[in-house]
C-alpha positions in Angstrom: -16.3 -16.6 17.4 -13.2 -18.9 16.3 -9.9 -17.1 15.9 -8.6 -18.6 13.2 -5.9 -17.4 11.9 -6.2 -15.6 8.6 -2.1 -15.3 6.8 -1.8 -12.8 4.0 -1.0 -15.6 1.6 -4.0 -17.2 2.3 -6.6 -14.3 2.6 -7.0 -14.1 -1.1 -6.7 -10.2 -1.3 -2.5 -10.5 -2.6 -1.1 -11.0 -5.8 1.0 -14.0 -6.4 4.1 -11.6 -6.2 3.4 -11.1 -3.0 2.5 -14.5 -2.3 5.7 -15.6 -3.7 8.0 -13.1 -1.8 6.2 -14.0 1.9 7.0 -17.3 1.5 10.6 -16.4 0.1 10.1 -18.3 -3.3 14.3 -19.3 -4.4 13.3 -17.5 -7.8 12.7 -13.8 -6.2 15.6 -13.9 -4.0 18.2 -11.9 -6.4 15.1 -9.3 -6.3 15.6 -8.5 -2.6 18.5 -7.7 -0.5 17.3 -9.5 3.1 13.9 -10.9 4.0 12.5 -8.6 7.1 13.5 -10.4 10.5 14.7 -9.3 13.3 17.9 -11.2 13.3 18.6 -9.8 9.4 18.5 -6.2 10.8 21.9 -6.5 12.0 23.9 -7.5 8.3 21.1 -4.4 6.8 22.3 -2.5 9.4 26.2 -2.9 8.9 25.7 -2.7 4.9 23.9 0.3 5.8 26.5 1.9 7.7 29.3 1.1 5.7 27.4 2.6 2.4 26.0 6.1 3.5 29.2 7.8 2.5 28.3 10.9 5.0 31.6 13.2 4.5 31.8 15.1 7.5 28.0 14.2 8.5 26.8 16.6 5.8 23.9 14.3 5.1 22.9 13.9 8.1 23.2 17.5 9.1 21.2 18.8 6.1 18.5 16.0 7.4 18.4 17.9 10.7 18.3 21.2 9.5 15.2 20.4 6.9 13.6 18.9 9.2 13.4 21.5 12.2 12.8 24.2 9.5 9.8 22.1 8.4 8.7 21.9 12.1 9.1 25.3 12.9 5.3 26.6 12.6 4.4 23.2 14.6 3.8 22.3 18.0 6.2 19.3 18.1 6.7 16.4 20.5 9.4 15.8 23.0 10.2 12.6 21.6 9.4 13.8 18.0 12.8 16.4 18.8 14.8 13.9 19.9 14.3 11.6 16.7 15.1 14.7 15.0 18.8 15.3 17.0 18.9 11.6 16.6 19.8 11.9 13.4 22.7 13.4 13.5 24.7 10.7 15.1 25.9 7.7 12.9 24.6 4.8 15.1 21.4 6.3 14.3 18.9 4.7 11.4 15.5 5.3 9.8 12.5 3.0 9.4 10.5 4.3 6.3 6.9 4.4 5.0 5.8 7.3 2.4 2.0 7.6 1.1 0.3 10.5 -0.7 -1.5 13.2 0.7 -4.8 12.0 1.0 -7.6 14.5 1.9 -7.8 13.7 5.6 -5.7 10.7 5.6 -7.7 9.3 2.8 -8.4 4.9 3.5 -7.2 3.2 7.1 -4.3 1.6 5.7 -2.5 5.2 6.3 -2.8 4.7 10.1 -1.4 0.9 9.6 1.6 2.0 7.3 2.2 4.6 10.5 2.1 2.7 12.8 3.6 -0.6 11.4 6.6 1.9 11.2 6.1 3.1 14.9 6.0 -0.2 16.4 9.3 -2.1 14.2 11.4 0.9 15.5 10.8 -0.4 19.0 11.6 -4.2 18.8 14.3 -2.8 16.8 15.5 -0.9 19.8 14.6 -4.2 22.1 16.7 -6.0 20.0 19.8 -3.6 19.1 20.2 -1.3 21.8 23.5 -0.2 20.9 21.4 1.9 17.9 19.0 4.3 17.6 15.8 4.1 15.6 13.2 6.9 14.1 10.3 6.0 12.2 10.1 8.1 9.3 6.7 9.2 7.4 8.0 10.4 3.7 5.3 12.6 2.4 4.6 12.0 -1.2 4.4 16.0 -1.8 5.6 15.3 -5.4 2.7 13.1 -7.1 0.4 15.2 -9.5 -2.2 12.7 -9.7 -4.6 15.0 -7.6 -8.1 12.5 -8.8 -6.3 9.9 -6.7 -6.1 11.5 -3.4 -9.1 14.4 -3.6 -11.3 12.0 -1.4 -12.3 10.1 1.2 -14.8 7.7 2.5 -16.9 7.9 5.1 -20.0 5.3 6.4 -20.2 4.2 2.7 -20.5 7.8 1.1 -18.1 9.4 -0.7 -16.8 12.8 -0.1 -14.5 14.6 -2.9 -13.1 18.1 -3.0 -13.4 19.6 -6.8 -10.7 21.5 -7.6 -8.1 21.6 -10.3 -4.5 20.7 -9.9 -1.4 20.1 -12.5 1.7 20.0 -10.6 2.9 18.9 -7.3 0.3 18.2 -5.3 2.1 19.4 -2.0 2.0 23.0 -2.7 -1.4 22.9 -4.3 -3.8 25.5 -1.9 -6.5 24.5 0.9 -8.3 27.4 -0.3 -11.7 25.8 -0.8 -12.0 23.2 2.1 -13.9 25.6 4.5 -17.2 24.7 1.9 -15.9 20.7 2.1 -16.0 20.5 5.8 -18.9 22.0 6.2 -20.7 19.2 4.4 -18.7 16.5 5.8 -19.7 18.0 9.5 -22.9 17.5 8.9 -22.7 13.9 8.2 -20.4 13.1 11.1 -23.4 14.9 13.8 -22.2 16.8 16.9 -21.1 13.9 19.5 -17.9 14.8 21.5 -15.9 12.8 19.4 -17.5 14.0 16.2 -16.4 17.6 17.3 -12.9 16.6 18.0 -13.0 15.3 14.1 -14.5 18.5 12.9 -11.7 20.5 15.0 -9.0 18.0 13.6 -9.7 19.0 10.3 -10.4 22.3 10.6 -6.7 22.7 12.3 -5.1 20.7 9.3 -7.0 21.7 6.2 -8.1 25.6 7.0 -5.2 26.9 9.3 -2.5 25.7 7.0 -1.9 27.4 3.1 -0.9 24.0 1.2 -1.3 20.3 1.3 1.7 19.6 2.7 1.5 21.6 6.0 -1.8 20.5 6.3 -0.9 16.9 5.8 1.9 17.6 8.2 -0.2 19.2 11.0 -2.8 15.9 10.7 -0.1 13.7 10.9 1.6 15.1 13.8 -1.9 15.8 15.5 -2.5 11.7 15.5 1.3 10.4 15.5 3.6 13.4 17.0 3.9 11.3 20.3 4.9 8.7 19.5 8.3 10.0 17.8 7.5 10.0 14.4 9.1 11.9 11.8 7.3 13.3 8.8 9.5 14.5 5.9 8.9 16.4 2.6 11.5 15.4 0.6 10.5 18.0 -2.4 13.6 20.7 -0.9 16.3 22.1 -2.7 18.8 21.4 0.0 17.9 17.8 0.0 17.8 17.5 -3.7 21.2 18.7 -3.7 22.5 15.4 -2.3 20.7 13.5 -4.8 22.8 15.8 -7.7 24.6 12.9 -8.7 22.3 10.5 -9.2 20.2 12.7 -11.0 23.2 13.3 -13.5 23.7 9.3 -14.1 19.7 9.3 -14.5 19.8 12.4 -17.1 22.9 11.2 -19.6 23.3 7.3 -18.7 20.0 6.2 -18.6 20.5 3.9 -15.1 17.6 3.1 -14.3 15.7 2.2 -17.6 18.6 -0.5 -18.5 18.6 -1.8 -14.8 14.9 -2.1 -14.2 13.9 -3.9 -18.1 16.3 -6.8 -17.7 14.4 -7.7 -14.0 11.5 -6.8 -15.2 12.3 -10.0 -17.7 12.5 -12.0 -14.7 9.5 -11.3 -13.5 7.4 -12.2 -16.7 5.7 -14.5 -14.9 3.9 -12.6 -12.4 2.0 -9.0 -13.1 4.3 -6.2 -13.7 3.6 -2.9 -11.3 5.4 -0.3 -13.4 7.5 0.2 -16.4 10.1 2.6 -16.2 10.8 5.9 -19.1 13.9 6.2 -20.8 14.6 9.2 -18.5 12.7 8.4 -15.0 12.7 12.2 -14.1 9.8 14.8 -14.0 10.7 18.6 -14.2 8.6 20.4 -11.9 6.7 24.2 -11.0 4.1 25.1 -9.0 1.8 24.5 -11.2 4.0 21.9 -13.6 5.0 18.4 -13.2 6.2 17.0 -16.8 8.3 14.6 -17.6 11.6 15.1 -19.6 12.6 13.6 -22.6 15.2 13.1 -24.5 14.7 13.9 -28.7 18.1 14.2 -30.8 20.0 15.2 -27.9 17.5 18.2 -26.8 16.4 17.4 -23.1 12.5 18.8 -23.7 9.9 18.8 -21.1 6.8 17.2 -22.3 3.9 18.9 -23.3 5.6 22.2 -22.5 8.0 24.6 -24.7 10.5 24.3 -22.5 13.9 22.1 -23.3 17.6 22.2 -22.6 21.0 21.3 -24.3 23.4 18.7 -22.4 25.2 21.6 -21.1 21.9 23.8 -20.5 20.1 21.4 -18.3 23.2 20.3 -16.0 23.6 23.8 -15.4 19.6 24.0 -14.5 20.5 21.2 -12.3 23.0 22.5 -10.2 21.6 25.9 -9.9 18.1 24.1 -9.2 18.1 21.0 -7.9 14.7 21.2 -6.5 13.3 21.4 -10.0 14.2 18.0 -10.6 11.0 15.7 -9.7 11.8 11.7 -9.3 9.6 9.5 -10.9 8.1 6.3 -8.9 11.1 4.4 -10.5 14.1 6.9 -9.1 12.3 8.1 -5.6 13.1 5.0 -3.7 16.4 5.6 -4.9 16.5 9.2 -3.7 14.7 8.2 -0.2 17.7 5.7 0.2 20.5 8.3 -0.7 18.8 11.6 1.8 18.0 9.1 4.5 19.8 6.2 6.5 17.3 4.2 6.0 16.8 0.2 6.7 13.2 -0.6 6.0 10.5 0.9 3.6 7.4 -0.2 4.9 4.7 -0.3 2.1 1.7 -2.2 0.8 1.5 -5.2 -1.6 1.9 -2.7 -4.7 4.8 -0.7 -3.4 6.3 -3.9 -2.4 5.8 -5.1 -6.2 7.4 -2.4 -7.9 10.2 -1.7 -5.0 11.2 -5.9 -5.6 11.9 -4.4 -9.5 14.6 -2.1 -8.2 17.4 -4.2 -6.5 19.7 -4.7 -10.1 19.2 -0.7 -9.8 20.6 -0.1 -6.8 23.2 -2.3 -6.9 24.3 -0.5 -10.5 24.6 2.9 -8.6 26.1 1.5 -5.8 23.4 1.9 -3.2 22.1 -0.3 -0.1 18.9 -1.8 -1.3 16.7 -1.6 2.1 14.8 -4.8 3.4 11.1 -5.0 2.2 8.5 -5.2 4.8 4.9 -5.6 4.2 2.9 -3.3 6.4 0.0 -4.7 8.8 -3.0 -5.0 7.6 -6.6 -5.0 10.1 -9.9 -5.7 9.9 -11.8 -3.9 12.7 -14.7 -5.3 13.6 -17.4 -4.0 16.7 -18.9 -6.4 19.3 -22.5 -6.6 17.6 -20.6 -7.5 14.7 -18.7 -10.4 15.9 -21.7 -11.8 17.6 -23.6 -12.2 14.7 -21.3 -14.2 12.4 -21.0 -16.5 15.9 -24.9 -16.5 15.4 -24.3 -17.4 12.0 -22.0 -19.7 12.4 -19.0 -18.3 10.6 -15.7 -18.1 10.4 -13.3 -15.6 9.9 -12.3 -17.4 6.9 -15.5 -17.6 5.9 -16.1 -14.1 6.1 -12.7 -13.6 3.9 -13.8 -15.6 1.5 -15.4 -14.0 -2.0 -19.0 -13.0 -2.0 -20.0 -16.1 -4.3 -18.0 -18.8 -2.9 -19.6 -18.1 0.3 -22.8 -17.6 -0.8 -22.7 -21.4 -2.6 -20.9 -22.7 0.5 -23.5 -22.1 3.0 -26.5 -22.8 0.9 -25.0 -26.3 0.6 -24.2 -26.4 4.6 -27.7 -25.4 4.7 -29.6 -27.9 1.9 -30.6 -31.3 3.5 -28.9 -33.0 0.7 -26.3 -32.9 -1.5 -26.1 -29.6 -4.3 -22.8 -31.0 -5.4 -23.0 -33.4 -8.2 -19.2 -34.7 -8.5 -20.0 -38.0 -7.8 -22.8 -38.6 -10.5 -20.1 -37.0 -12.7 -17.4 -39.6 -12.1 -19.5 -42.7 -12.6 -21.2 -40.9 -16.1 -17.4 -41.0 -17.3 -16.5 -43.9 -15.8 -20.3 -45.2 -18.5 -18.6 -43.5 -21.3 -14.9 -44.6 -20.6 -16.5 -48.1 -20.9 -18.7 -47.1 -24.2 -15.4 -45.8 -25.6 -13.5 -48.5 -25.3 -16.2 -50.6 -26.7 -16.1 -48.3 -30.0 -12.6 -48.5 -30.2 -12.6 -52.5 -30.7 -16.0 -52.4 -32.9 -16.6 -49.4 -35.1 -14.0 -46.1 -34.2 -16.0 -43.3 -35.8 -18.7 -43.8 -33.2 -16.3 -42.6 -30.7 -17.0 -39.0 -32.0 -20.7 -39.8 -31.2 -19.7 -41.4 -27.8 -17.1 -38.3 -26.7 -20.5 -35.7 -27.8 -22.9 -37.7 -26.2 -20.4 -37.4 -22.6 -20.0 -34.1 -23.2 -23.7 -33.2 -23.5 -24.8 -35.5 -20.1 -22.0 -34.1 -18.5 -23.2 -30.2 -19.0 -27.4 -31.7 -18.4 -26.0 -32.8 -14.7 -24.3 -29.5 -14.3 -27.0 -27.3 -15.2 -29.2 -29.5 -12.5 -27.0 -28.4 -9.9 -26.9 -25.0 -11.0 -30.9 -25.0 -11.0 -30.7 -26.9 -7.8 -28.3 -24.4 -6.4 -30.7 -21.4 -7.0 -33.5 -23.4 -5.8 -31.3 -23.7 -2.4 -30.7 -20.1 -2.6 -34.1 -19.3 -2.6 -35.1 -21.2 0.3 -32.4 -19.8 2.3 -32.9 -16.2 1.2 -33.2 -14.7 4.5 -30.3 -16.4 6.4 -28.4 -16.2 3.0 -29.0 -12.4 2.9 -27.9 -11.5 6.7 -24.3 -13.5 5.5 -24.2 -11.1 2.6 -25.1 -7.9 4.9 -22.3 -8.7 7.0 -19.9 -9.5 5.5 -20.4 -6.2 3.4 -20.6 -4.4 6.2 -17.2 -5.9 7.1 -15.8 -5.6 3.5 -17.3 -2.7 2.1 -17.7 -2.8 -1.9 -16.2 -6.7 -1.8 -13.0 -5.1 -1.0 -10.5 -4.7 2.3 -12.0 -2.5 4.5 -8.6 -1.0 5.1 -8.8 0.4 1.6 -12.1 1.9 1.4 -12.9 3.2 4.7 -11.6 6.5 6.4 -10.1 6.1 10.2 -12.7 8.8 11.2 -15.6 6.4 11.0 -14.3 4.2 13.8 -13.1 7.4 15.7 -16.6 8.5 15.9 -17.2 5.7 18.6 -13.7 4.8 19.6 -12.0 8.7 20.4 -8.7 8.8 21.3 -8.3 5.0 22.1 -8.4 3.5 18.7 -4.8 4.5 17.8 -3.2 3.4 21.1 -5.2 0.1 20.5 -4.3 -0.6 17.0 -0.1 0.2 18.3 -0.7 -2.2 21.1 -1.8 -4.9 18.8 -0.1 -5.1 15.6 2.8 -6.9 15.5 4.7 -5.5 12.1 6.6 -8.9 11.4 3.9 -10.7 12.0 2.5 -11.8 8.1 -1.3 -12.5 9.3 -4.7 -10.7 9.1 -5.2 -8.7 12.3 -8.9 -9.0 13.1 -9.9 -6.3 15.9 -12.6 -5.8 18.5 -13.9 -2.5 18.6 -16.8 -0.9 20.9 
């Protein structure tokens, strides 16, 4: 099959935003701090350096310590431990992607984020030897959106767990999943590699009390050799360092003035989020509600509780950890905790991230370079050989259901479905009419202009009827297209966001993840299209 070469930009699966920012548009360049190459990483990394005010490597030793006592209960990695003692030394940075705990990883693109992450850290290494490097996997333990994480896919069928959750969904209870995997094991059959799955989940999901440590676990399980780093950032001692900010968020209102006046720049393109007046949640283990401010009482919403000026900075400093950052602050807090270059996100992270920069410069923090992680179509032998069969391309395949549909039936036809040309000479008949009733009688010029625009909609409603006709002829060949390239884009959409990596595990075992690292390049802004067995 031809390997053309599919960019982002041209895939038609990214907003113009994201168009616009891959091909570094002159108008979004205030929005970002440096475009991700490897050359740039050395100014991030000196702007970097010189802004994480680390008195007495406090910062970086509170890091440390979270980290090893969130590793305790787990079997971790050689090189895992040494990103961790990494940390502590100042020539040392982070490479950062975050996503939310999604039941069993939840769509492929978490094993892409991963391992964009994984793989940058090395060329960074290649290329700056002098430094050190950890890829860092922030856990979003904070969310409380539980309906957007409670499921996965798997083969086209959709597997939810039911259960009913307010606050943060990190500390929400596994109790329950014992019933859940027993359905899913079913479905997945008793193969060796199904059994590994079963055993992978089990482990995570019914060995550990909360979401996090079970996210944790599944995580490490798939990524802990590699070196990476998996941080839950919803920790008092952390939250400590991030004091400050929270104060400027709480009285000045930072963020909301910062983030409106770019979000006025960016009228033209869709906007990802808005930000609150106060861009801060107060959060229990079963409570994640946002505060707001009403005649100088700081109240939590939908909630009795609420705090004087003086009442909640004392809250704060005696309970830092109670203090929940929206998705308007927490890039700002992952930035403070962590020495951080990169974040490494999707096309909607990306979005609301380039809304941020007039932020972070107003607080007087390094605004990280941007990356767009990798994204992959994986694709099996049978599968390739029948678009060759079928004569397509990879474009073809990425194309919308419709357009291809009407593109091959007129490849197909053995003559012409498209009508342009009879078009252009009925104007060119009318043009001519026109002019005539402009020199004889102008009010039949109405009559001419309604008589165009009635041939002109006969002709296309014959090549809409001719079209269908087409369509019907070719139904069979017409339909194998459509089977494909559903089985390739599930639900019209990418793959990578519908299905779950266990699907392709069930034939590829323990060598799809090494194959995915040896082939995706994370500065590389094109499709990657993958064999699989």
């Amino acid at each position: 099959m031809p390997t053309d070469c599919i960019s982002y930009q041209n895939s038609g699966y990214f907003t113009p935003l994201m168009n616009d920012y891959l091909n570094q548009k002159n108008e979004l360049h205030s929005l970002y701090n440096h475009f991700p190459t490897l050359e740039n990483f050395e100014k991030q990394i000196e702007e970097k350096k010189n802004n994480f005010n680390d008195n007495d490597n406090f910062k970086r030793q509170t890091l440390v310590s979270v980290l090893k006592n969130q590793y305790a209960q787990l079997k971790i990695s050689n090189e895992t431990l040494n990103n961790i003692e990494l940390l502590n030394h100042p020539n040392t940075f982070t490479i950062t992607t975050g996503h939310q705990l999604n039941l069993f990883s939840g769509p492929l693109y978490f094993l892409y984020k991963i391992i964009s992450t994984i793989n940058l850290t090395t060329e960074l290494k290649a290329k700056y030897p002098n430094y050190n490097f950890v890829p860092i996997y922030w856990m979003a333990t904070e969310d409380h959106d539980f309906e957007e994480i409670n499921y996965f896919n798997f083969k086209g069928k959709k597997f939810r767990w039911n259960k009913e959750s307010t606050g943060p969904v990190g500390r929400l209870s596994t109790e329950g999943l014992a019933d859940f995997l027993e359905i899913y094991a079913l479905e997945i059959g008793s193969s060796t590699n199904a059994n590994t799955i079963k055993k992978l989940f089990e482990d995570s999901y019914l060995k550990h009390d909360n979401l996090a440590d079970a996210t944790r676990y599944l995580a490490n399980a798939l990524f802990g050799s590699t070196g990476l780093v998996i941080l839950d950032a919803d920790n008092q001692d952390l939250k400590r360092n991030f004091i400050p900010y929270i104060k400027e968020e709480l009285f000045q209102q930072t963020s909301f003035k910062a983030v409106s006046e770019t979000i006025e720049t960016l009228k033209n393109y869709t906007i990802q989020v808005n930000p609150r007046e106060i861009n801060l949640f107060y959060i229990e283990d079963n409570l994640r509600e946002r505060i707001i401010l009403e005649n100088g009482i700081y109240k939590v919403n939908h909630t009795k509780i609420e705090f004087t000026e003086s009442e909640i900075l004392s809250e704060l400093e005696r309970n830092p950890e109670k203090f929940s950052p929206n998705v308007i602050m927490r890039p700002l807090y992952q930035e403070v905790i962590l020495p951080n270059l990169c974040y490494i996100g999707g096309g909607g992270e990306i979005a609301y991230w380039l809304e941020l920069k007039s932020f972070f410069d107003a607080v007087k923090v390094t605004f990280p370079m941007l990356l767009l992680r990798n994204s992959v179509l994986l694709a099996t032998e049978k599968q390739i050989k029948k678009a060759d069969k079928l004569n397509l391309t990879w474009a073809d395949l990425f194309s919308k259901q419709a357009v291809l549909v009407n593109k091959i039936t007129q490849k197909l036809s053995d003559y012409p479905i498209d009508f342009t040309e009879q078009k252009a000479v009925l104007r060119k008949q009318f043009d001519a009419l026109l002019e005539l009733a402009n020199h004889t009688d102008k009010s039949f010029s109405g009559a001419v202009k309604a008589q165009e625009v009635k041939q002109i909609k006969g002709l296309e409603n014959l090549e809409k009827r001719l079209l269908i006709a087409q369509k019907r002829k070719f139904h069979d060949e017409l339909q194998r297209i459509i089977d494909l390239q559903n089985e390739l884009f599930p639900n019209q959409s990418l793959q990578e966001r519908q299905a779950n990596f266990s699907e392709f595990y069930l034939e590829n075992g323990e060598h799809l993840i090494p194959k995915l690292m040896n082939q995706l390049n994370p500065l590389d802004n094109n499709f990657n299209i993958i064999e699989l067995y």
